[in-house]
BAKOLKOL-253106 format. One record per residue (C-alpha): residue number from 1; z, y, x. Coordinates in steps of 0.02 Angstrom, whole numbers. Layout:
<sites>
<site><nulum>NUM</nulum><up>Z</up><north>Y</north><east>X</east></site>
...
</sites>
This chain:
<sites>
<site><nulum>1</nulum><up>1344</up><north>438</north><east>-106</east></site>
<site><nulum>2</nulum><up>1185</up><north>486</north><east>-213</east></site>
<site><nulum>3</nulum><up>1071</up><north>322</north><east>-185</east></site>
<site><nulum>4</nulum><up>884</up><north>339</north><east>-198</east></site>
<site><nulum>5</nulum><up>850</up><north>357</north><east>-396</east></site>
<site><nulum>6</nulum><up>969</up><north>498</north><east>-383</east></site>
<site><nulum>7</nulum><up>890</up><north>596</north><east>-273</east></site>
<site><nulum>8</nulum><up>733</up><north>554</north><east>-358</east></site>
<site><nulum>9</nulum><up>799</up><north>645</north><east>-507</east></site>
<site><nulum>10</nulum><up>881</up><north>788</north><east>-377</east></site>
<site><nulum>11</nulum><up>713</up><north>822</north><east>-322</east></site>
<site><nulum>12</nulum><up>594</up><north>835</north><east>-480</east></site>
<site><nulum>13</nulum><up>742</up><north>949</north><east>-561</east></site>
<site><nulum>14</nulum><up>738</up><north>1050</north><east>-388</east></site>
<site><nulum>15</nulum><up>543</up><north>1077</north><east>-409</east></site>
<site><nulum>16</nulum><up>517</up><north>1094</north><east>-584</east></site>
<site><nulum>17</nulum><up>669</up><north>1245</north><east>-561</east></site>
<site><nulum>18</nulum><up>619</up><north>1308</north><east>-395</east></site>
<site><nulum>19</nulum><up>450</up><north>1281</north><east>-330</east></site>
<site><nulum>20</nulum><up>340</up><north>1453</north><east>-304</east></site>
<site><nulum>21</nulum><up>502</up><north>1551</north><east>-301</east></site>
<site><nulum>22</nulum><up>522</up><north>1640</north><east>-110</east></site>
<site><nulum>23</nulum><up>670</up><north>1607</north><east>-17</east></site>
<site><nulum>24</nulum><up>751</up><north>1783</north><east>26</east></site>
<site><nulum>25</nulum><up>877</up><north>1701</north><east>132</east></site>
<site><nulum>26</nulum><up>983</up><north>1573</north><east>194</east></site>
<site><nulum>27</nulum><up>1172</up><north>1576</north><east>217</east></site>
<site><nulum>28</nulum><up>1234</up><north>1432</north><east>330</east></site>
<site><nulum>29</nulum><up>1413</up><north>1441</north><east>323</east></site>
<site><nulum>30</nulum><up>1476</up><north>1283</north><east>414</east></site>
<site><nulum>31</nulum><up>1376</up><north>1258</north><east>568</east></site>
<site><nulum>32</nulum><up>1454</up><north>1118</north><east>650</east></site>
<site><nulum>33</nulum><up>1331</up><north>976</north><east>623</east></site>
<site><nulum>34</nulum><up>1179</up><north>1095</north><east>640</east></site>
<site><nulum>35</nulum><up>1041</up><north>1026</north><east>755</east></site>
<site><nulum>36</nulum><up>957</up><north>1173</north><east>745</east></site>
<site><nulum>37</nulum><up>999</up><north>1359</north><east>792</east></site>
<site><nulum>38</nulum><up>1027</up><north>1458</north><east>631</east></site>
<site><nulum>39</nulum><up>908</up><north>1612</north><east>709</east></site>
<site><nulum>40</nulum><up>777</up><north>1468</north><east>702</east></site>
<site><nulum>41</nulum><up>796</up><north>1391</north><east>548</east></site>
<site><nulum>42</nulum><up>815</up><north>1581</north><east>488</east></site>
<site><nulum>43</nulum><up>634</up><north>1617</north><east>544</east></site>
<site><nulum>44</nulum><up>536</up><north>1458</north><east>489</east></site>
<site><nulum>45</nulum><up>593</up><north>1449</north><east>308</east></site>
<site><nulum>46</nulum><up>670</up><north>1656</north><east>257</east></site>
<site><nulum>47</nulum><up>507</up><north>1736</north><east>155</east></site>
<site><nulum>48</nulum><up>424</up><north>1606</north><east>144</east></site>
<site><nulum>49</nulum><up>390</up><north>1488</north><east>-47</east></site>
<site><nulum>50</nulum><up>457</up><north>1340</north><east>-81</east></site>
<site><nulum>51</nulum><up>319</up><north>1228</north><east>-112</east></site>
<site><nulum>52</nulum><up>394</up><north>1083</north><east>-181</east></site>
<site><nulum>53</nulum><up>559</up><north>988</north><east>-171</east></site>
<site><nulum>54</nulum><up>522</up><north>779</north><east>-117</east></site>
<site><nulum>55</nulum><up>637</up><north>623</north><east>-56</east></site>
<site><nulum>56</nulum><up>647</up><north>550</north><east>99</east></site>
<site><nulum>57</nulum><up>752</up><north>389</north><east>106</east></site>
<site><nulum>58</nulum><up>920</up><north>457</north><east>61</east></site>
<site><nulum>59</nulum><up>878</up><north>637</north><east>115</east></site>
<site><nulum>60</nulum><up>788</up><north>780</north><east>5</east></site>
<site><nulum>61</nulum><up>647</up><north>873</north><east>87</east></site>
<site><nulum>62</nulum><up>613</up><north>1059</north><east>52</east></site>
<site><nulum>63</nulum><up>427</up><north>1100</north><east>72</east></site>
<site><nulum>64</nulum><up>362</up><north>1274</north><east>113</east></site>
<site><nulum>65</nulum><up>214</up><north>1368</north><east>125</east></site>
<site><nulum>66</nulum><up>216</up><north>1372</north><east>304</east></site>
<site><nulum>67</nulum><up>229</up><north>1197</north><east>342</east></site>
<site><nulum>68</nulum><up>383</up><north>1211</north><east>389</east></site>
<site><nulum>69</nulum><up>519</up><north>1074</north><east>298</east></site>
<site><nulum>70</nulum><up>710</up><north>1086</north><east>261</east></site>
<site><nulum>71</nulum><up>776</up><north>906</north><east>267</east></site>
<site><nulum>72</nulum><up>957</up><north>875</north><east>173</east></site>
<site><nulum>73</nulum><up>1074</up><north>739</north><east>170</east></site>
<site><nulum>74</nulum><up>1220</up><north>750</north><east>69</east></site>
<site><nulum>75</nulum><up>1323</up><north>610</north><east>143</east></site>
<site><nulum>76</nulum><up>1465</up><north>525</north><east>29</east></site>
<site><nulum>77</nulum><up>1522</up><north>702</north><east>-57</east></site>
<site><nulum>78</nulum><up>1400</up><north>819</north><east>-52</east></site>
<site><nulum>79</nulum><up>1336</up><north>928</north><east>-216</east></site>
<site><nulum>80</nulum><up>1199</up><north>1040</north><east>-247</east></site>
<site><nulum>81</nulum><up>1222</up><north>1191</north><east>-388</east></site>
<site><nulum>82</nulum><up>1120</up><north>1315</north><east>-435</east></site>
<site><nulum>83</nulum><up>1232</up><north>1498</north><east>-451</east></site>
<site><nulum>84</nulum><up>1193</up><north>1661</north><east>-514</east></site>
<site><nulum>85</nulum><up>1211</up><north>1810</north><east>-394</east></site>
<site><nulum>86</nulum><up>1359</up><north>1846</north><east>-436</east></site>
<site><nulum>87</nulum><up>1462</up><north>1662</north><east>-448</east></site>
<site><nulum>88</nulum><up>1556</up><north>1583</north><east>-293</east></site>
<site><nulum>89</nulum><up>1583</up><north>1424</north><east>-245</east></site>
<site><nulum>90</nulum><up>1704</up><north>1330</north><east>-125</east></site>
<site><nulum>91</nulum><up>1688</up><north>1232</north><east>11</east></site>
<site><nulum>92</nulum><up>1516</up><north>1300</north><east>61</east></site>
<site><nulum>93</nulum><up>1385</up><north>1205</north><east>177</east></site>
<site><nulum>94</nulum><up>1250</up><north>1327</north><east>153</east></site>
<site><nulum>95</nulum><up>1156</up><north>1423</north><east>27</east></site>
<site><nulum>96</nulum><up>978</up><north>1444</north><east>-15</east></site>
<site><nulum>97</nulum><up>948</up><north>1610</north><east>-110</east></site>
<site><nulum>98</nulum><up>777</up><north>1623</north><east>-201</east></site>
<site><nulum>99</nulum><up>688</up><north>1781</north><east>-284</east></site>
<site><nulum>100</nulum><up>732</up><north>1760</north><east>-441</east></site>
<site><nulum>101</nulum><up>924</up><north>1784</north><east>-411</east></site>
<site><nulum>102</nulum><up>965</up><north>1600</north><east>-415</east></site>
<site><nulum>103</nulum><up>1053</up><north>1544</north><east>-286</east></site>
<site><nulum>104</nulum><up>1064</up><north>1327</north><east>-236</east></site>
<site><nulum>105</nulum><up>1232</up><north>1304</north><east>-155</east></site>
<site><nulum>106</nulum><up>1272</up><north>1150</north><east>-49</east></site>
<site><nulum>107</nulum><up>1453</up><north>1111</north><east>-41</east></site>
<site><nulum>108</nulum><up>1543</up><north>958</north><east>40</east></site>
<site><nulum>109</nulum><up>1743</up><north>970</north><east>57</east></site>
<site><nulum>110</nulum><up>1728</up><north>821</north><east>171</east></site>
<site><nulum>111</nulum><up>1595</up><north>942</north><east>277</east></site>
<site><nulum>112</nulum><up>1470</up><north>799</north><east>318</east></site>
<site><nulum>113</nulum><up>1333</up><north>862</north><east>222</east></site>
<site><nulum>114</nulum><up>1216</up><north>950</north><east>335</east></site>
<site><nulum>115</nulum><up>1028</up><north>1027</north><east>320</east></site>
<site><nulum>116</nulum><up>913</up><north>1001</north><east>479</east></site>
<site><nulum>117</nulum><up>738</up><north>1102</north><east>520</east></site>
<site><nulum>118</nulum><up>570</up><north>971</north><east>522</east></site>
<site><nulum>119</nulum><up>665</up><north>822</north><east>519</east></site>
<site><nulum>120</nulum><up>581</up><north>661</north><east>610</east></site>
<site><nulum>121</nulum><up>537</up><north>534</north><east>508</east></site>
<site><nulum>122</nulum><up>679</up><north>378</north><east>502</east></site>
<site><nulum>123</nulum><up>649</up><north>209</north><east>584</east></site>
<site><nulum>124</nulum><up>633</up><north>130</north><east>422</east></site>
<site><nulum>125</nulum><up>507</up><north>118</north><east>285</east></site>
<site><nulum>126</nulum><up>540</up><north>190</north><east>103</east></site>
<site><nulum>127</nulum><up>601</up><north>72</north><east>-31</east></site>
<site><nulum>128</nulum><up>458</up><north>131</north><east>-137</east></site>
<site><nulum>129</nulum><up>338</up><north>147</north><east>1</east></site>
<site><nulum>130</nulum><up>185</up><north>45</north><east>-24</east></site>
<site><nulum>131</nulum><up>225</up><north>-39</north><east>161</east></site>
<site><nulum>132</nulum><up>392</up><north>-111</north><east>71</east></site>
<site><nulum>133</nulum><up>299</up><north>-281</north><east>1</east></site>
<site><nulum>134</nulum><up>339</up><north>-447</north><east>23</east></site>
<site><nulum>135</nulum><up>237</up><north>-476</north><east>175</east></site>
<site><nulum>136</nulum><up>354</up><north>-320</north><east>267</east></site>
<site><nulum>137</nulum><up>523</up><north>-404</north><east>187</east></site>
<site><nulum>138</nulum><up>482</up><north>-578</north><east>254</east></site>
<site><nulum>139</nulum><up>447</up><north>-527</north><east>433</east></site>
<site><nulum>140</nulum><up>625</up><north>-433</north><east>446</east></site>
<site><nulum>141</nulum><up>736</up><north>-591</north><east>362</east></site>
<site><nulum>142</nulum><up>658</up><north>-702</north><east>460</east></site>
<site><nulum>143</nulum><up>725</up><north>-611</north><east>608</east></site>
<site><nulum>144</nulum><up>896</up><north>-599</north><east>563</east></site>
<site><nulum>145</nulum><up>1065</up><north>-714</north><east>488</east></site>
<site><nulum>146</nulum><up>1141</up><north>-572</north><east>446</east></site>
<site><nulum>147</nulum><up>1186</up><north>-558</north><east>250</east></site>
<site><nulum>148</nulum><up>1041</up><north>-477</north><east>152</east></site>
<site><nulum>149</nulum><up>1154</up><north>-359</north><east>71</east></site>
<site><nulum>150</nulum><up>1168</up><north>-278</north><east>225</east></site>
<site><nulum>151</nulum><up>987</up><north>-298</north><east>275</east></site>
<site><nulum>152</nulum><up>960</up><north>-206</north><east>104</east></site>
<site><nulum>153</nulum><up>1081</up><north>-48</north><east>155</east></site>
<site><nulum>154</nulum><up>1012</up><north>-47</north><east>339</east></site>
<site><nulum>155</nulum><up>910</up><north>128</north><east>347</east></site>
<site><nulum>156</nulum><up>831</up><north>66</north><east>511</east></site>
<site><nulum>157</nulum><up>737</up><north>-61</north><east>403</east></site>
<site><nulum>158</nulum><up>700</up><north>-10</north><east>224</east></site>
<site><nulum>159</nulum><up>781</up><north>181</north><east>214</east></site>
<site><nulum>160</nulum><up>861</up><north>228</north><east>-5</east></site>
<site><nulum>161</nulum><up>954</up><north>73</north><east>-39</east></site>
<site><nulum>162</nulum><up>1163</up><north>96</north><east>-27</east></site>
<site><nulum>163</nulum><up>1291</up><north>-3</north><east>-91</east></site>
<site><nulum>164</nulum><up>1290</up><north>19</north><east>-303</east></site>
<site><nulum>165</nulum><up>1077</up><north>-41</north><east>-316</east></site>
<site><nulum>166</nulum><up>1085</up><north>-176</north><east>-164</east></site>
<site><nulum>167</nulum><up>1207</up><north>-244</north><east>-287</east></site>
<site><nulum>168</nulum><up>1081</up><north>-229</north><east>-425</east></site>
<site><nulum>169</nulum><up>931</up><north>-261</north><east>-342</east></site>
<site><nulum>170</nulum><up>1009</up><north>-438</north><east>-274</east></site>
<site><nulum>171</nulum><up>1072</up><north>-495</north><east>-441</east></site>
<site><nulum>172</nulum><up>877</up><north>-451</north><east>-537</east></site>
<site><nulum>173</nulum><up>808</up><north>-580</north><east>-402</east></site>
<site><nulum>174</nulum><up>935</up><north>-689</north><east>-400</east></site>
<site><nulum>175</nulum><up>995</up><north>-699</north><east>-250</east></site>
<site><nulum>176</nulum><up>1183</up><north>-684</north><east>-184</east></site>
<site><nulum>177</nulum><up>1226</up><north>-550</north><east>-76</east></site>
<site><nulum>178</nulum><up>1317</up><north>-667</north><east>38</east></site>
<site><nulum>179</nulum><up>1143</up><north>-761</north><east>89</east></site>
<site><nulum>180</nulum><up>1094</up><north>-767</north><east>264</east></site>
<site><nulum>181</nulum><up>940</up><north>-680</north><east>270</east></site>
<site><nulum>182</nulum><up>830</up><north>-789</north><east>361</east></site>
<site><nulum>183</nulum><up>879</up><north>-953</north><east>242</east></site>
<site><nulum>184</nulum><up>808</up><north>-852</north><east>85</east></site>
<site><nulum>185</nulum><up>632</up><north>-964</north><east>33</east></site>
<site><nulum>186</nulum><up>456</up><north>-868</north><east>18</east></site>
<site><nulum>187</nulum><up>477</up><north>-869</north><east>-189</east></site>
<site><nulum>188</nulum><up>650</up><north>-786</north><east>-186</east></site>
<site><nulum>189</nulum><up>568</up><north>-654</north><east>-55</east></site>
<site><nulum>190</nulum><up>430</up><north>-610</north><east>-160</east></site>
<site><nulum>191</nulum><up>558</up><north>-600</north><east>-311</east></site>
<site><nulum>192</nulum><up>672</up><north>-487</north><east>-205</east></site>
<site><nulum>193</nulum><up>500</up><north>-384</north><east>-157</east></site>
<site><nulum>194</nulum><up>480</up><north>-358</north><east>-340</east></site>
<site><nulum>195</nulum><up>647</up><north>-319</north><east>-408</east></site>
<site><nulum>196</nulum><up>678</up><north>-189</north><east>-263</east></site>
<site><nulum>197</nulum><up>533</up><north>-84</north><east>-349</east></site>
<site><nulum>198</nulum><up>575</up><north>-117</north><east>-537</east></site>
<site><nulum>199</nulum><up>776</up><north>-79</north><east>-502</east></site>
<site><nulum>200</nulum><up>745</up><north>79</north><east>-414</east></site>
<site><nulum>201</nulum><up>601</up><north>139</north><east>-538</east></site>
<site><nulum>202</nulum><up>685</up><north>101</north><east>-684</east></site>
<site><nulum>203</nulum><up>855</up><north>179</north><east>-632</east></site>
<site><nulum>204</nulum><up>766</up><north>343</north><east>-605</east></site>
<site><nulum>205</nulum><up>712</up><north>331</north><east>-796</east></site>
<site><nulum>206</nulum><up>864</up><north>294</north><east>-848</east></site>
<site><nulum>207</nulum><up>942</up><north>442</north><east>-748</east></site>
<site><nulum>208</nulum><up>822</up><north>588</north><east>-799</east></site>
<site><nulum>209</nulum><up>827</up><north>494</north><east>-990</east></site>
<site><nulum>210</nulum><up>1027</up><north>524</north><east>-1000</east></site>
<site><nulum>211</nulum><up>1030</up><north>674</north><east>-875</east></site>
<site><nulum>212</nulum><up>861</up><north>768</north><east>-901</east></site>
<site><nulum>213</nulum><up>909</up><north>929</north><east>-772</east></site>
<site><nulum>214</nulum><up>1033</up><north>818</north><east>-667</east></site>
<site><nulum>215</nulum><up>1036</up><north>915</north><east>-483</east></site>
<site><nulum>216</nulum><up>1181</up><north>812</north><east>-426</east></site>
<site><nulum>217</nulum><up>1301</up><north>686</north><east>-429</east></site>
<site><nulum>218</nulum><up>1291</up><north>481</north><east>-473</east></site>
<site><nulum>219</nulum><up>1240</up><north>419</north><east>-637</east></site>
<site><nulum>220</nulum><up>1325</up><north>234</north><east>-650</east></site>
<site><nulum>221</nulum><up>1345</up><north>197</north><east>-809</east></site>
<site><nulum>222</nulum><up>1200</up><north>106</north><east>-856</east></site>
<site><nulum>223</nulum><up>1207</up><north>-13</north><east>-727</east></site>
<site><nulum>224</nulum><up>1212</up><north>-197</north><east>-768</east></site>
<site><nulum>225</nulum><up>1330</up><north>-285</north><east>-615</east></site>
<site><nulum>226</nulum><up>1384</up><north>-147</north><east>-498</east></site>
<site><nulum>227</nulum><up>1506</up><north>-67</north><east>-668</east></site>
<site><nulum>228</nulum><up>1688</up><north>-64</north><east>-636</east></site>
<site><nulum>229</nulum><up>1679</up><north>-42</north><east>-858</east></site>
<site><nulum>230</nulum><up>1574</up><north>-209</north><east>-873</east></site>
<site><nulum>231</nulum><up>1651</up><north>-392</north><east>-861</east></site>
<site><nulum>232</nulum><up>1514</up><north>-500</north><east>-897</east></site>
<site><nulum>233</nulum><up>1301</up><north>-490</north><east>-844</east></site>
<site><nulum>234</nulum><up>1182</up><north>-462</north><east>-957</east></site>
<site><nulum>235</nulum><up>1176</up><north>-669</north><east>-949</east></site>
<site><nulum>236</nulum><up>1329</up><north>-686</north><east>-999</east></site>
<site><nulum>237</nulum><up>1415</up><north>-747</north><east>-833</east></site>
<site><nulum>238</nulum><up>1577</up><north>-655</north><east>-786</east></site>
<site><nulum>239</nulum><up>1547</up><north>-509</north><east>-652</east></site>
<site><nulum>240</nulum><up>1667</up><north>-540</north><east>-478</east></site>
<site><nulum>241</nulum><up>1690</up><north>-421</north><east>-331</east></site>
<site><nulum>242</nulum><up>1748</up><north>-422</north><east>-164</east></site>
<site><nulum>243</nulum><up>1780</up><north>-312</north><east>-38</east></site>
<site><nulum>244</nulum><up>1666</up><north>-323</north><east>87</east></site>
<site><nulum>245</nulum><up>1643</up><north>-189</north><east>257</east></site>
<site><nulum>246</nulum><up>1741</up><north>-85</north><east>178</east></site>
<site><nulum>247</nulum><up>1649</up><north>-93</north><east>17</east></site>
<site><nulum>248</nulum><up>1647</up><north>-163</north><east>-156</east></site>
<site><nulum>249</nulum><up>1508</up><north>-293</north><east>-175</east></site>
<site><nulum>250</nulum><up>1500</up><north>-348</north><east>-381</east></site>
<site><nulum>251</nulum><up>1394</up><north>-504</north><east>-412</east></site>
<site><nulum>252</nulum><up>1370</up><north>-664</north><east>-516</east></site>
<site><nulum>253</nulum><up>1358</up><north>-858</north><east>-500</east></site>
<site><nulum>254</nulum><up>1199</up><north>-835</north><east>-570</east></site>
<site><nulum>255</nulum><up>1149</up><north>-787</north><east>-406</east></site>
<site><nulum>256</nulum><up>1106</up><north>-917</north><east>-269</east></site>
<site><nulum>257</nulum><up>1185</up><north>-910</north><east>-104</east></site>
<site><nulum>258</nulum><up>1075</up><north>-959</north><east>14</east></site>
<site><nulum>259</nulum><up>1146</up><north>-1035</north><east>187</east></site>
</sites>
């Protein structure tokens, strides 16, 4: 699933390559998770410009003139593509088709990406929010035992984070993702406060560095823990991972667990 630098690069590519273009029309082909009726969505967004192409959480957000906002979440399989008038392409959520004969295509075989008209705003705060500090952090660990690796990938509390950068994020402040949340000390909070910001920022650079018109997909390689190619940290310590909820957590004992 594109995590939150992604889609940071998804949507700067989108605007730079889209923004001011009108949308002639919009194709959805797989209605089944539509909130929305299609006649509605139809008349909010068709002939109207794309403004600008932003992030919410894990979600993109499609600005127009109007006022009116496409929100899109791509779930775990979900691609965007840009096609030419003429060019197909399987497995078809919807399609966006603009005036200058481009077409962006949103495909899913798994059909769990979906597209939603004015989308509410999720419980959540941003990860790069300026309300995501160390004063908002410390108020929701102190409220829970539950292991901050999951706090971290709970969209109810800080809405971006999934399970490749909570792996990063935890091992740049030094804390193990197996900590109870509400035994982690003010210092480490403030470290994890910090590191949040700097992992997430500096993925995005590293993303649009190595993949300057990047629309979709995950860039991984660069990452210093969560790398199935990489057997030791950047400290030298050897990288171990375990299966956790279904999912692979990578970490160090450089890390402190915190119980």
């Amino acid at each position: 699933m594109p995590e939150l630098p992604d889609l940071q690069a998804f949507s700067k590519n989108l605007t730079k390559k889209l923004s001011g273009r009108c949308l002639e029309k919009i194709n959805i082909v797989f209605k089944g998770k539509l909130k929305t009726p299609e006649t509605t969505i139809k008349k909010a967004i068709e002939k109207h410009t794309l403004e600008k192409v932003g992030r919410e959480g894990k979600e993109l957000r499609f600005f127009f003139d109007n006022g009116n906002v496409i929100g899109l979440h791509l779930m775990l399989k979900g691609e965007l593509k840009l096609l030419k008038e003429d060019d197909e392409k399987k497995y078809m959520i919807a399609a966006l088709k603009f005036d200058n004969d481009s077409t962006l295509a949103i495909t899913d075989f798994q059909k769990l990406a979906h597209i939603n008209l004015n989308p509410q705003p999720g419980k959540g705060i941003d990860a790069l929010s300026k309300e995501m500090n160390e004063a908002y952090l410390k108020q929701k660990l102190q409220r829970t035992k539950s292991a901050i690796k999951n706090l971290l990938m709970d969209q109810k509390v800080i809405r971006g984070i999934g399970n490749a950068y909570a792996d990063e994020i935890l091992w740049d402040a030094g804390i193990s993702p197996f900590s109870a949340s509400n035994k982690i000390p003010d210092h480490k909070i403030k470290a994890l406060a910090k590191s949040i910001k700097t992992v997430l920022t500096e993925a995005e650079k590293q993303i649009l560095k190595s993949n300057p018109d990047l629309i979709t997909g995950e860039v991984r390689d660069f990452l210093k823990i969560h790398n199935a190619r990489k057997q030791k940290s950047p400290g030298g310590a050897p990288i171990q991972h375990k299966i956790v909820g279904g999912r692979k957590t990578y970490y160090t004992h450089e890390q402190k667990l915190y119980q």
